[in-house]
PDB file as gemmi writes it, atoms N, CA and C in Angstrom:
CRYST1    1.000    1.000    1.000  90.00  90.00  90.00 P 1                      
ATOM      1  N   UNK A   1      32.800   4.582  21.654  1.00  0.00           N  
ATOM      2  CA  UNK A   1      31.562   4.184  22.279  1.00  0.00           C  
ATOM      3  C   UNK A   1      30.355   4.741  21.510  1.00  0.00           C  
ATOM      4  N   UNK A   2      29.966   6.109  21.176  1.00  0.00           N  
ATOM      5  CA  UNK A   2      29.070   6.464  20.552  1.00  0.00           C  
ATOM      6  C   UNK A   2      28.995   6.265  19.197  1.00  0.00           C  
ATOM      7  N   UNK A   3      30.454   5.839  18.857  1.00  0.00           N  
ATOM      8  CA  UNK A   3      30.530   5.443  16.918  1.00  0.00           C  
ATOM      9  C   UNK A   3      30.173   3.990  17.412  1.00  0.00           C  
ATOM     10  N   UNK A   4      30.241   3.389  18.409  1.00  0.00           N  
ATOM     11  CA  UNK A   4      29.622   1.791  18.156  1.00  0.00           C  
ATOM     12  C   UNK A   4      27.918   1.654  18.153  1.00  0.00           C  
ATOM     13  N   UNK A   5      27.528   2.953  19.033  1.00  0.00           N  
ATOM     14  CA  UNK A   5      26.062   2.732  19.285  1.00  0.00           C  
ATOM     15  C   UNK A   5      25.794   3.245  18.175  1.00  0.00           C  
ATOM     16  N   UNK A   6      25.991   4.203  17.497  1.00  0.00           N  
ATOM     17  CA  UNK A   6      25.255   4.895  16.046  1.00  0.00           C  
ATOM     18  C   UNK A   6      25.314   3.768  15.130  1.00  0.00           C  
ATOM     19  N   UNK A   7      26.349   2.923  14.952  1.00  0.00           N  
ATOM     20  CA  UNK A   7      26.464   2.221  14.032  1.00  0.00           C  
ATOM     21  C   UNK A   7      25.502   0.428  14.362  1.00  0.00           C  
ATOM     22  N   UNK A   8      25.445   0.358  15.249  1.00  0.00           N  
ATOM     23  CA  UNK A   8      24.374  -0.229  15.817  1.00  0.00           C  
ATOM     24  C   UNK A   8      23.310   0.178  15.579  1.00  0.00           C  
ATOM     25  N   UNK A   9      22.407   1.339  15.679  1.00  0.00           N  
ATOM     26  CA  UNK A   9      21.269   1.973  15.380  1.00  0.00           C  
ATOM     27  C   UNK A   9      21.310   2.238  13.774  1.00  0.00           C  
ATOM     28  N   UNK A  10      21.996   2.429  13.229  1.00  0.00           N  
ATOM     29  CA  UNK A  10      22.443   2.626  11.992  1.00  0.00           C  
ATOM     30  C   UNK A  10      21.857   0.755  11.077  1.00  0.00           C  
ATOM     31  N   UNK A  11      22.292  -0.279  11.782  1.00  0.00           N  
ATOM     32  CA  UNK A  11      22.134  -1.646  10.909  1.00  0.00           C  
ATOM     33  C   UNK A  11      20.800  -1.906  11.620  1.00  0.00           C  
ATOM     34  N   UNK A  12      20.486  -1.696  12.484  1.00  0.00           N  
ATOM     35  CA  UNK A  12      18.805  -1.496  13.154  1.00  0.00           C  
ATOM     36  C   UNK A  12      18.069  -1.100  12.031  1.00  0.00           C  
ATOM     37  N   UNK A  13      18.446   0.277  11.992  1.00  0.00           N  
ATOM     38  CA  UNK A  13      17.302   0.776  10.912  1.00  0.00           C  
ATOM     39  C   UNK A  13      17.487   0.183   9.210  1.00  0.00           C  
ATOM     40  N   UNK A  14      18.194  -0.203   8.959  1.00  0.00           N  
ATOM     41  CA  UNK A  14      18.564  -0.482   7.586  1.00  0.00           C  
ATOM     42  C   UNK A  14      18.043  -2.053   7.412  1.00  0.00           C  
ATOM     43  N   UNK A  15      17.920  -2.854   8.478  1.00  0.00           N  
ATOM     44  CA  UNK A  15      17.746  -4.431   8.528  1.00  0.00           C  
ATOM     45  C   UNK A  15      16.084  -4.038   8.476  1.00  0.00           C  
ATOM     46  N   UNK A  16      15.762  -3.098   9.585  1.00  0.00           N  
ATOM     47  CA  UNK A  16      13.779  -3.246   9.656  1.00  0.00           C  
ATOM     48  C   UNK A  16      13.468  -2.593   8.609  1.00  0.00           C  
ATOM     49  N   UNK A  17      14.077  -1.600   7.168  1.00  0.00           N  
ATOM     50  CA  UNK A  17      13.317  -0.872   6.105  1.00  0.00           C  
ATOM     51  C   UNK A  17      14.017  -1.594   5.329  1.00  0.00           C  
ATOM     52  N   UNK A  18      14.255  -2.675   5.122  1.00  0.00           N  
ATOM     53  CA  UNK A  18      15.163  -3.895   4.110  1.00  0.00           C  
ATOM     54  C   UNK A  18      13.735  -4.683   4.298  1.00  0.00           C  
ATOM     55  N   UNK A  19      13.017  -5.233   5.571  1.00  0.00           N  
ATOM     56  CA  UNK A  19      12.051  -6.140   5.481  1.00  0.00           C  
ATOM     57  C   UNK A  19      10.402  -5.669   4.917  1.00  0.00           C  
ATOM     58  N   UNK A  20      10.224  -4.295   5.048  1.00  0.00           N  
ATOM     59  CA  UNK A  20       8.964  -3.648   4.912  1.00  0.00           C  
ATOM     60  C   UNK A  20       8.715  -3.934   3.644  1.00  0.00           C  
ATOM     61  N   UNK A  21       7.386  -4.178   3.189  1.00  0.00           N  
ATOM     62  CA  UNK A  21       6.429  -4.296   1.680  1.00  0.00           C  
ATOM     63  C   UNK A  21       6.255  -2.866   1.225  1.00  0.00           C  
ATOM     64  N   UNK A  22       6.791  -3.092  -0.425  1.00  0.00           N  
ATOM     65  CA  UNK A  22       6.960  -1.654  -1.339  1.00  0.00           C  
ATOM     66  C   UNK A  22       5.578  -1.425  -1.523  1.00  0.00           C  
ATOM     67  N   UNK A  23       4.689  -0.558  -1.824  1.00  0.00           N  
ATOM     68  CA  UNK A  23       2.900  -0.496  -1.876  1.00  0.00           C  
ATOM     69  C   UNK A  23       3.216   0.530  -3.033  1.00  0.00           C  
ATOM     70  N   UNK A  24       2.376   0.122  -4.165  1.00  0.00           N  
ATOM     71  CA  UNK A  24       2.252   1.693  -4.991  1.00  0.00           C  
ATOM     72  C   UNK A  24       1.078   2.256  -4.302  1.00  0.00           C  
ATOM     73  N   UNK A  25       1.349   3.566  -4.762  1.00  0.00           N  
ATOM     74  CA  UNK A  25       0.139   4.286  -3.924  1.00  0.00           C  
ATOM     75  C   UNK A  25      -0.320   5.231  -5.150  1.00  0.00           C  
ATOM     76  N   UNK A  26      -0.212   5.282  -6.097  1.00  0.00           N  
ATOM     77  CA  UNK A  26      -0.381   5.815  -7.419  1.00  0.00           C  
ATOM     78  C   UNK A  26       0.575   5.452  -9.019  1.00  0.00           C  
ATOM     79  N   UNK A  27      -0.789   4.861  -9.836  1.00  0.00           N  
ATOM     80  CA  UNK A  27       0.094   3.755 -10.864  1.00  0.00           C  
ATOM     81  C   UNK A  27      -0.095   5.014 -12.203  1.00  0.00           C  
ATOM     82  N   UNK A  28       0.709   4.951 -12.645  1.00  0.00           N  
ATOM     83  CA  UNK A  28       0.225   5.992 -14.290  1.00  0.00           C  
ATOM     84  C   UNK A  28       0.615   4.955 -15.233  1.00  0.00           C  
ATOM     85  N   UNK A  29      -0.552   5.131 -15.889  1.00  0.00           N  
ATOM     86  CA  UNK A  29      -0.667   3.901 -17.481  1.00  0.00           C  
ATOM     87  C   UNK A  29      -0.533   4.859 -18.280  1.00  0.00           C  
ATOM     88  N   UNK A  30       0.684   4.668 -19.770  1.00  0.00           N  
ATOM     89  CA  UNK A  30       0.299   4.771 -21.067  1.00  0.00           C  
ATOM     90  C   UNK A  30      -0.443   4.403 -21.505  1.00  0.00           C  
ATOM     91  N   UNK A  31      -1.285   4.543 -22.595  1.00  0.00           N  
ATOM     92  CA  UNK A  31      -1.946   3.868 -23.875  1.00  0.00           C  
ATOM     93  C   UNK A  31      -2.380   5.142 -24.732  1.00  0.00           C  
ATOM     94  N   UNK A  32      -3.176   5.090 -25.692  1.00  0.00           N  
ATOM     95  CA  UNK A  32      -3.349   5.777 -26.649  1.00  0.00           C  
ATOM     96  C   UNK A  32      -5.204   6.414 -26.662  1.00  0.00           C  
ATOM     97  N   UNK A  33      -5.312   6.905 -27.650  1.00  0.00           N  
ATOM     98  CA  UNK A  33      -6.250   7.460 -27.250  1.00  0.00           C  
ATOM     99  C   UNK A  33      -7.986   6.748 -27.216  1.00  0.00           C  
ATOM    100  N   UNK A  34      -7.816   5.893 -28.648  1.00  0.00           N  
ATOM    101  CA  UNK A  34      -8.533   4.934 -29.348  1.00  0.00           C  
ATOM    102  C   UNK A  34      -9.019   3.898 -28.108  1.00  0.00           C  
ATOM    103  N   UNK A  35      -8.022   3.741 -27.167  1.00  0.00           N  
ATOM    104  CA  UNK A  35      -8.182   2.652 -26.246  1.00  0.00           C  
ATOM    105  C   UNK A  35      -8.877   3.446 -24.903  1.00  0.00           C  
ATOM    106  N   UNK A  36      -9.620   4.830 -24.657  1.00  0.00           N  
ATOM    107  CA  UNK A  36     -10.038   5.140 -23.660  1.00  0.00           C  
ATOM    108  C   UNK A  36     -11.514   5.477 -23.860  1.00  0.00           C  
ATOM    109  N   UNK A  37     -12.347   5.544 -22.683  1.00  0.00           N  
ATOM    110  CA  UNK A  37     -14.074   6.212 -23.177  1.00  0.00           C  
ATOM    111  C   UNK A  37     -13.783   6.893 -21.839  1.00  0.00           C  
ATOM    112  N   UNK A  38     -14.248   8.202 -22.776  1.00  0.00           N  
ATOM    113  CA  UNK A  38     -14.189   9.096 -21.591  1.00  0.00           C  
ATOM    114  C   UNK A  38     -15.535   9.595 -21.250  1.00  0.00           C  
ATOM    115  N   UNK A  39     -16.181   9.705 -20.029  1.00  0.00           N  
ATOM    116  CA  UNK A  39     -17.256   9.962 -19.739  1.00  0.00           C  
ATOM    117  C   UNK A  39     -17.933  11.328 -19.751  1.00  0.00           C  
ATOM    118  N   UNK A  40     -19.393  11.153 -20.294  1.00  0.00           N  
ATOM    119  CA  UNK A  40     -20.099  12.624 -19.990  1.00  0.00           C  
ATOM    120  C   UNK A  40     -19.813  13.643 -19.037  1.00  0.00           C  
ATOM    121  N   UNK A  41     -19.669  13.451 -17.847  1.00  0.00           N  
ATOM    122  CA  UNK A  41     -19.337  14.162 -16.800  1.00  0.00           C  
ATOM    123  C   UNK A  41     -18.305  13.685 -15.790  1.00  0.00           C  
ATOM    124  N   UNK A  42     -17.855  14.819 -15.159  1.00  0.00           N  
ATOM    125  CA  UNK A  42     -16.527  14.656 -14.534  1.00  0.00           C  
ATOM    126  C   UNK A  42     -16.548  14.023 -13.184  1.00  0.00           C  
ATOM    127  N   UNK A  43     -17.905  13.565 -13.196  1.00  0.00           N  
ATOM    128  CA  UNK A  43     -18.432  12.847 -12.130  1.00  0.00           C  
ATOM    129  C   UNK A  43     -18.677  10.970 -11.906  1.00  0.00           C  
ATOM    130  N   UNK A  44     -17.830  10.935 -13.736  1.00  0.00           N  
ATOM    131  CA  UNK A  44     -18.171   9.321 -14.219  1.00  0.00           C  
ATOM    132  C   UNK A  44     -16.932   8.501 -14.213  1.00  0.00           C  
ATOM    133  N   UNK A  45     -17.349   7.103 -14.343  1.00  0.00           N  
ATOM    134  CA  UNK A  45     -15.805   6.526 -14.393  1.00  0.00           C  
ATOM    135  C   UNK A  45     -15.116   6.617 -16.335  1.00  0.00           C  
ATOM    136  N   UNK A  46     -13.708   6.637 -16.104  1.00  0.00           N  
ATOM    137  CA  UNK A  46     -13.165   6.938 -16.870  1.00  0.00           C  
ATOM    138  C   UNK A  46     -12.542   5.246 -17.337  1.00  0.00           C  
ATOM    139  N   UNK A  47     -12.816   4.808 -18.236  1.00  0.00           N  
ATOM    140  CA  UNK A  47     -12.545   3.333 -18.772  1.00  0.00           C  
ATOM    141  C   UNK A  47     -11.429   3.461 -19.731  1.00  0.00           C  
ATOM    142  N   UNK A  48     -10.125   2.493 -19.587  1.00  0.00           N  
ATOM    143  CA  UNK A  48      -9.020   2.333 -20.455  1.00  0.00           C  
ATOM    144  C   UNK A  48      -8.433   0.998 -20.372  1.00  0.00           C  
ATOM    145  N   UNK A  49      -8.037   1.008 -21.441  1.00  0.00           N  
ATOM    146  CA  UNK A  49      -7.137  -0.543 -21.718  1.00  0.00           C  
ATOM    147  C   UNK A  49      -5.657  -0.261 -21.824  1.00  0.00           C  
ATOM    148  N   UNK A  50      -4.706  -0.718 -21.279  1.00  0.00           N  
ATOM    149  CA  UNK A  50      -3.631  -0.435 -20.912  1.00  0.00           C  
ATOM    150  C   UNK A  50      -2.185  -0.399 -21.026  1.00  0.00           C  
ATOM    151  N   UNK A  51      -2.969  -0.358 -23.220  1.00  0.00           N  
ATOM    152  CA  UNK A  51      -2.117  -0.626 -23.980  1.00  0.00           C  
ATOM    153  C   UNK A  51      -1.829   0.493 -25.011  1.00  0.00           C  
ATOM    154  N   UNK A  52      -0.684   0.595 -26.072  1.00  0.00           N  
ATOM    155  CA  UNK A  52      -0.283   1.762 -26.849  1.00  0.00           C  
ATOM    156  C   UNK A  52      -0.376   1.142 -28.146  1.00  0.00           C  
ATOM    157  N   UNK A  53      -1.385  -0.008 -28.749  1.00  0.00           N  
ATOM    158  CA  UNK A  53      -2.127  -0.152 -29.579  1.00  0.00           C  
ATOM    159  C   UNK A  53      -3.631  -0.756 -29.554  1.00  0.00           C  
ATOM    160  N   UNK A  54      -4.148  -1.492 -30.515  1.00  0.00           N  
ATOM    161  CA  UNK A  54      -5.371  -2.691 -30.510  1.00  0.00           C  
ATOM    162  C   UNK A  54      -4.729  -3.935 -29.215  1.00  0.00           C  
ATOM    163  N   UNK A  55      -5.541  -3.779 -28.685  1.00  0.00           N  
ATOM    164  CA  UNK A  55      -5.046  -5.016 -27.426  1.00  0.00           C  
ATOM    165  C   UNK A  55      -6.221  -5.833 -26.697  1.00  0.00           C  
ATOM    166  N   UNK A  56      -6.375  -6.934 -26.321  1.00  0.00           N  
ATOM    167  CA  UNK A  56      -6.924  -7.622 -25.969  1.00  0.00           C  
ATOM    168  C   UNK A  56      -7.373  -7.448 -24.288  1.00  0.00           C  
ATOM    169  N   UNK A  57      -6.451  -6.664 -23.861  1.00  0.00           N  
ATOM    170  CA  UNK A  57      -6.631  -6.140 -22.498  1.00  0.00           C  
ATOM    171  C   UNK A  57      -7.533  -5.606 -22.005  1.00  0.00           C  
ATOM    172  N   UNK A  58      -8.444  -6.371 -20.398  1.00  0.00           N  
ATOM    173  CA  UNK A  58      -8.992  -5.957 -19.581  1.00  0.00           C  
ATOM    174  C   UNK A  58      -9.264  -4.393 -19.688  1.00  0.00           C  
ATOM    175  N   UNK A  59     -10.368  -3.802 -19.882  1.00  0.00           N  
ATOM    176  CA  UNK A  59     -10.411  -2.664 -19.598  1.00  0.00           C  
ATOM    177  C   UNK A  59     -10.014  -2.748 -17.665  1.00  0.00           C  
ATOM    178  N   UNK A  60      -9.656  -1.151 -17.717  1.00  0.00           N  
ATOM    179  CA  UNK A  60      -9.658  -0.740 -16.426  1.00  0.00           C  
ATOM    180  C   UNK A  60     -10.519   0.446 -15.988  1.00  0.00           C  
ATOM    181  N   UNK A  61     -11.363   0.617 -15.342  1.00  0.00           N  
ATOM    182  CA  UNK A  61     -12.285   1.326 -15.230  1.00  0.00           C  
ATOM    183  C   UNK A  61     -11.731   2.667 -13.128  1.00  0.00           C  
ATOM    184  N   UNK A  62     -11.632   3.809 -13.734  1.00  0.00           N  
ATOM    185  CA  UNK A  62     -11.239   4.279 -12.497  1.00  0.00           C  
ATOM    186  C   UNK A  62     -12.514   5.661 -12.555  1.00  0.00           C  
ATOM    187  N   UNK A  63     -12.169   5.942 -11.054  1.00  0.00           N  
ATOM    188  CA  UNK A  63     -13.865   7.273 -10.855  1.00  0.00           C  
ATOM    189  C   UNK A  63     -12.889   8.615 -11.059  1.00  0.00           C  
ATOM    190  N   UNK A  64     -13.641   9.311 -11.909  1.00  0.00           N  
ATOM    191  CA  UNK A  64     -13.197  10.533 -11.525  1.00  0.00           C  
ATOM    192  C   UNK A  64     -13.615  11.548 -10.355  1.00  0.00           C  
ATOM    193  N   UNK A  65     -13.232  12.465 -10.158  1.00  0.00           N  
ATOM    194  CA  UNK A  65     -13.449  13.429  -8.890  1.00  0.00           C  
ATOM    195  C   UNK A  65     -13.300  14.331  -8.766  1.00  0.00           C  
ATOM    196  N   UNK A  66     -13.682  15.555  -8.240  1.00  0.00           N  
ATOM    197  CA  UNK A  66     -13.773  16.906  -8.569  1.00  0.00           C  
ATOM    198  C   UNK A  66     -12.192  17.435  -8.734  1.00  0.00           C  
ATOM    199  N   UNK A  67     -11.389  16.143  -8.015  1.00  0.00           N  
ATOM    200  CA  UNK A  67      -9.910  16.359  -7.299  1.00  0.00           C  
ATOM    201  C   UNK A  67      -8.900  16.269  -8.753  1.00  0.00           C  
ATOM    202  N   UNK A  68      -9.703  15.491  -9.518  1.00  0.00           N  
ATOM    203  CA  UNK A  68      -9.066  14.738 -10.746  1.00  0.00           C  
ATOM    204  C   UNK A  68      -8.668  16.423 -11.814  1.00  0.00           C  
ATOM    205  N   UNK A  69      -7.094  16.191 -12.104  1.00  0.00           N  
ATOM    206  CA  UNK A  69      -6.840  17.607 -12.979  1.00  0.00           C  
ATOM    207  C   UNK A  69      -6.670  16.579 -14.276  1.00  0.00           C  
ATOM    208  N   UNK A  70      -7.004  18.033 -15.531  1.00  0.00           N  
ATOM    209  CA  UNK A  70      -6.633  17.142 -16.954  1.00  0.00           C  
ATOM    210  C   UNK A  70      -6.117  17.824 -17.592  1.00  0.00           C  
ATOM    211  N   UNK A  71      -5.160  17.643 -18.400  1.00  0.00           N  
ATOM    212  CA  UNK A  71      -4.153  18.029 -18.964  1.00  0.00           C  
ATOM    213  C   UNK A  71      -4.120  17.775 -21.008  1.00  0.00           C  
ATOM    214  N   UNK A  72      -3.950  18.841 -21.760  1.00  0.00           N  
ATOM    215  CA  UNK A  72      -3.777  18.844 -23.119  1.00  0.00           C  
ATOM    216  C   UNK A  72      -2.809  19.180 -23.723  1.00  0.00           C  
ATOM    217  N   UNK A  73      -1.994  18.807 -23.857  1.00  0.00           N  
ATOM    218  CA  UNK A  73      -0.909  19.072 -24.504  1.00  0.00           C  
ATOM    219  C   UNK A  73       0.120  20.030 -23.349  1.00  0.00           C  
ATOM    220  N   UNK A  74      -0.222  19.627 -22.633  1.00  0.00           N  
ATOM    221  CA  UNK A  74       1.069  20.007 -21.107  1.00  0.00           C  
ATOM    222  C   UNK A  74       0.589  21.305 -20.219  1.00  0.00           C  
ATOM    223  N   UNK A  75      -1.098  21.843 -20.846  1.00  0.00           N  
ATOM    224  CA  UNK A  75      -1.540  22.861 -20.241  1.00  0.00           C  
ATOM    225  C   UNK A  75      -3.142  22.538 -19.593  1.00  0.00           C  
ATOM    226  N   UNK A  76      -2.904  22.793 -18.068  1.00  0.00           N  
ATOM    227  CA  UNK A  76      -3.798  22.241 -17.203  1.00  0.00           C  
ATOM    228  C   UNK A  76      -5.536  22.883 -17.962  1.00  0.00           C  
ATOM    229  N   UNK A  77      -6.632  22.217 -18.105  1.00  0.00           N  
ATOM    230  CA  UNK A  77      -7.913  22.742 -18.470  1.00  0.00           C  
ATOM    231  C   UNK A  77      -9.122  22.268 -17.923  1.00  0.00           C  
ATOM    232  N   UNK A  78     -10.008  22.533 -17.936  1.00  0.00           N  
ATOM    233  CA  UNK A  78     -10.860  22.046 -17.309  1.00  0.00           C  
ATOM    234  C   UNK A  78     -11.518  20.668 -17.796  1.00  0.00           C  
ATOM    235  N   UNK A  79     -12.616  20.033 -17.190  1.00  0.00           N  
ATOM    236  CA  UNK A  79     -13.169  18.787 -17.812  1.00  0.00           C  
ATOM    237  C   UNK A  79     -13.654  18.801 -18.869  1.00  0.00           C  
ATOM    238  N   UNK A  80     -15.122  20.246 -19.323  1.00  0.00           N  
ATOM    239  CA  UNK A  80     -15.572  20.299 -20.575  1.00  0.00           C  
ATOM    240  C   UNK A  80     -14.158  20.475 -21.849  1.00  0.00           C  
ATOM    241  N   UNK A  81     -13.331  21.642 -21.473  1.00  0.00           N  
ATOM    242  CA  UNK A  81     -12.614  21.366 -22.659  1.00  0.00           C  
ATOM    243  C   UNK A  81     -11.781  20.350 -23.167  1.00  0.00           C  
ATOM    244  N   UNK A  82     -11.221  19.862 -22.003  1.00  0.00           N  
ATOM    245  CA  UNK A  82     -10.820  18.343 -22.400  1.00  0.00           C  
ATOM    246  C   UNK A  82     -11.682  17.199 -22.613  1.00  0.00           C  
ATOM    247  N   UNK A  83     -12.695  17.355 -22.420  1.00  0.00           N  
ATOM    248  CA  UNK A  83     -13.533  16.399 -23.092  1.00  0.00           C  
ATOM    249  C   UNK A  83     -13.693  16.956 -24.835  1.00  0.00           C  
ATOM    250  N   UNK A  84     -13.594  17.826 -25.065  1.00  0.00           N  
ATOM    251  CA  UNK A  84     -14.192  18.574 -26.709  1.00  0.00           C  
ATOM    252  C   UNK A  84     -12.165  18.133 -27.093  1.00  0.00           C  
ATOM    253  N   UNK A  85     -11.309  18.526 -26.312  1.00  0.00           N  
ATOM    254  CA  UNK A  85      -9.978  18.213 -26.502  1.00  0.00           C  
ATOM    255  C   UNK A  85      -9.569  17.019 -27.520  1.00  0.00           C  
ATOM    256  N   UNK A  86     -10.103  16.067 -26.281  1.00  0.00           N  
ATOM    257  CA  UNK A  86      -9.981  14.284 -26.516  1.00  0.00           C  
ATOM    258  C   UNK A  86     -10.447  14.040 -27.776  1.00  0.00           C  
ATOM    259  N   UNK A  87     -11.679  14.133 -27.785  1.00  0.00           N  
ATOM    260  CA  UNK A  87     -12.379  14.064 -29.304  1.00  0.00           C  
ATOM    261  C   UNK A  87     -11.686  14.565 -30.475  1.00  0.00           C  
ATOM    262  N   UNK A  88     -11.296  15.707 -30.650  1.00  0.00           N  
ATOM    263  CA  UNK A  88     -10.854  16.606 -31.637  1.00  0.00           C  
ATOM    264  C   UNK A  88      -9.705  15.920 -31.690  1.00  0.00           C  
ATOM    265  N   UNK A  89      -8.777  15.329 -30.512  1.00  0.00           N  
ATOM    266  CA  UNK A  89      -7.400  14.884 -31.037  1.00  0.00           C  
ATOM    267  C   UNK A  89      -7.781  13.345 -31.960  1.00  0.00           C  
ATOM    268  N   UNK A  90      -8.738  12.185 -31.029  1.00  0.00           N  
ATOM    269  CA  UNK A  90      -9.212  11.655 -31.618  1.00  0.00           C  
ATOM    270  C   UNK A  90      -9.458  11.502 -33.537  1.00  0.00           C  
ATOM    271  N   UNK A  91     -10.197  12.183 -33.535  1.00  0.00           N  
ATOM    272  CA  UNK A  91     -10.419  12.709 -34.919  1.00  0.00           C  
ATOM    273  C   UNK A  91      -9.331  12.608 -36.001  1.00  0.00           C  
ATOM    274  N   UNK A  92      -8.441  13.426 -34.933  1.00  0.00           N  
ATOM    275  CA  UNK A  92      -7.296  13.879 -36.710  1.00  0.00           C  
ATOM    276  C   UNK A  92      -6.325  12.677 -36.648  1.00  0.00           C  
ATOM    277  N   UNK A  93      -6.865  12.059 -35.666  1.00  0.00           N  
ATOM    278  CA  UNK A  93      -5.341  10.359 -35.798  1.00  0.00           C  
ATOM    279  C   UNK A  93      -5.627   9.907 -34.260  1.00  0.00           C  
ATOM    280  N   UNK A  94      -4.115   9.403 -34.172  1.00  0.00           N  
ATOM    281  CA  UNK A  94      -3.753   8.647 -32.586  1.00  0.00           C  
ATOM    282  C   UNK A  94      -2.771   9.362 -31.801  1.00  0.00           C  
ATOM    283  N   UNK A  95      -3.394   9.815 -30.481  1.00  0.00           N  
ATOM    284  CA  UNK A  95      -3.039  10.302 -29.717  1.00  0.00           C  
ATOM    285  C   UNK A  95      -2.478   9.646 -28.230  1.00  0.00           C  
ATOM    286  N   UNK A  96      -2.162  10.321 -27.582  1.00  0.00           N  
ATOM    287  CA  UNK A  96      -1.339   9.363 -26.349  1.00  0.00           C  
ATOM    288  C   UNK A  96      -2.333   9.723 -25.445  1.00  0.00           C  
ATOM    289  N   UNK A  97      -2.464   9.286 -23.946  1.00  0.00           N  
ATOM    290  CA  UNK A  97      -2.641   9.644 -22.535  1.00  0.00           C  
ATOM    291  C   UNK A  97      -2.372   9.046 -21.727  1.00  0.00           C  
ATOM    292  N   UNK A  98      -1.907   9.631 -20.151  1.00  0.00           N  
ATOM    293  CA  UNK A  98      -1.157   9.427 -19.774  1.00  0.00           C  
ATOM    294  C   UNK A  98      -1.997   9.056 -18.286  1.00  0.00           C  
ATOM    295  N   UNK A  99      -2.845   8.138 -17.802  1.00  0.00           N  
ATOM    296  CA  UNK A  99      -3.518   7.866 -17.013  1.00  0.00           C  
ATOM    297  C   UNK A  99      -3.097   8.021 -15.298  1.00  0.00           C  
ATOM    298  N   UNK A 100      -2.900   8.668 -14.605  1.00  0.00           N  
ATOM    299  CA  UNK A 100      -2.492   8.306 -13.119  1.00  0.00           C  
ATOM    300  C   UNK A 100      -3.608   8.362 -12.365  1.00  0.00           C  
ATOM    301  N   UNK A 101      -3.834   7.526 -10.938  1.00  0.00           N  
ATOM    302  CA  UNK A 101      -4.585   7.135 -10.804  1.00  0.00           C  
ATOM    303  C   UNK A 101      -4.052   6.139  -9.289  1.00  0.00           C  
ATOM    304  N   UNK A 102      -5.181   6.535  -8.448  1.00  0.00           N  
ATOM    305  CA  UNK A 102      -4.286   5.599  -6.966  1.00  0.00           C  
ATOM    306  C   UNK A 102      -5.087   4.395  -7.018  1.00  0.00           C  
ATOM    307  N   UNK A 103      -3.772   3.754  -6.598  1.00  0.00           N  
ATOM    308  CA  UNK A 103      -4.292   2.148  -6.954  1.00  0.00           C  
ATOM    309  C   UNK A 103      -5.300   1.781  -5.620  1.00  0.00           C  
ATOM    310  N   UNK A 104      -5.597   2.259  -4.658  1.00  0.00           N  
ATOM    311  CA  UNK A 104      -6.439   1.968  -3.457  1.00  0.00           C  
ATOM    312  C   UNK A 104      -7.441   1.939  -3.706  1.00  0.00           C  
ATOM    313  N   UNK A 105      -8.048   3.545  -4.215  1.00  0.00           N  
ATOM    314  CA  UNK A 105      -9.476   3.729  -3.940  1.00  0.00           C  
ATOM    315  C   UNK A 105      -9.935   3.671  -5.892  1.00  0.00           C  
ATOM    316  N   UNK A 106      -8.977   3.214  -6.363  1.00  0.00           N  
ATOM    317  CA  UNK A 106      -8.846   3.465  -8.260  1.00  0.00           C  
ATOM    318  C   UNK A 106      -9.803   4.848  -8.667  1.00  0.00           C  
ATOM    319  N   UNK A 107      -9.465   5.862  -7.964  1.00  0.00           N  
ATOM    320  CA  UNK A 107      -9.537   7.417  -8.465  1.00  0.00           C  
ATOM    321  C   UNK A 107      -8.389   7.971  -9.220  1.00  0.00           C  
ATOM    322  N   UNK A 108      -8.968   8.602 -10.605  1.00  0.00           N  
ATOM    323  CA  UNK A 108      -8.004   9.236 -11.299  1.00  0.00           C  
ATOM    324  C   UNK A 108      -7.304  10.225 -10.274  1.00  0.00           C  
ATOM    325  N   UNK A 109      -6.058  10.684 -10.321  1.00  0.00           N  
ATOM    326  CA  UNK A 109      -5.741  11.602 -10.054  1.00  0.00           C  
ATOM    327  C   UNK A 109      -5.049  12.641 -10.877  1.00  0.00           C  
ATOM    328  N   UNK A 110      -5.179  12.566 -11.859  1.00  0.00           N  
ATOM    329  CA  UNK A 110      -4.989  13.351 -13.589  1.00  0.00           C  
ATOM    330  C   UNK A 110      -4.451  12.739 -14.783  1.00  0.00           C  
ATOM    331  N   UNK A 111      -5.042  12.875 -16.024  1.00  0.00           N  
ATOM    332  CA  UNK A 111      -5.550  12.767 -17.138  1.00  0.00           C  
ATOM    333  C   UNK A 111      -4.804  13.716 -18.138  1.00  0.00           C  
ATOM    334  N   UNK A 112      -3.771  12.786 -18.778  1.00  0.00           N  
ATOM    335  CA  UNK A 112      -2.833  13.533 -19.486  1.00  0.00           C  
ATOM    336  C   UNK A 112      -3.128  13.508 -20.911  1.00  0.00           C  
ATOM    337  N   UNK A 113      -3.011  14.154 -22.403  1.00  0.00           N  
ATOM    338  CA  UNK A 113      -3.728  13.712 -23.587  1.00  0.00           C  
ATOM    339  C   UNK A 113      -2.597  14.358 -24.327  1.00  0.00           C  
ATOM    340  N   UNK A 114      -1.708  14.107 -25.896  1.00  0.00           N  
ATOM    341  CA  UNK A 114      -1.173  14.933 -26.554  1.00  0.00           C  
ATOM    342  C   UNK A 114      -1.396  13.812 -27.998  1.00  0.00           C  
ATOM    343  N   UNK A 115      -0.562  13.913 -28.886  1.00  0.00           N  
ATOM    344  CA  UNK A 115      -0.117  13.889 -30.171  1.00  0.00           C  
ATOM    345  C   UNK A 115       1.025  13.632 -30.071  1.00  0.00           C  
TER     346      UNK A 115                                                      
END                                                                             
């Protein structure tokens, strides 16, 4: 009796989270470095194209926020030095980053950069 009702409640729940809509709630883009403008202050939107060369692609434009962390080579830093970061990697060639970012309100939610 109780292995029939569990198993009853059991195809209940599995039939109603079989029908529910998947939502991202935070998307992270590759691309490179060439393909991003990063803004004066950590208060601006951060613009990228959403590709890992020359691409024809839509920029995507997301806000940053005091909330937004950034990352250089796998060690968390603040906005000014990763802004002097970006550049300097810039410079010596092509670099990666690693964009995440919630697809709702399109706020970064950290800003990844390496070689």
């Amino acid at each position: 009796m109780y292995l029939r009702k569990f198993l009853l409640l059991l195809a209940l729940a599995v039939s109603n989270s079989a029908t529910a809509d998947i939502v991202t709630i935070v998307d992270a883009i590759e691309t490179v470095t060439s393909n991003i403008s990063v803004p004066t202050s950590p208060n601006g939107r951060l613009m990228f194209r959403p590709c890992d060369s020359v691409c024809e692609e839509n920029f995507i434009a997301v806000r940053l926020t005091p909330e937004t962390t950034y990352y250089v080579h796998g060690d968390a830093v603040k906005f000014v030095d990763f802004r002097r970061q970006f550049f300097n990697l810039r410079r010596r060639g092509e670099g990666y980053a690693l964009v995440s970012f919630n697809t709702k309100s399109k706020t970064a939610t950290n800003i990844q950069i390496g070689s």
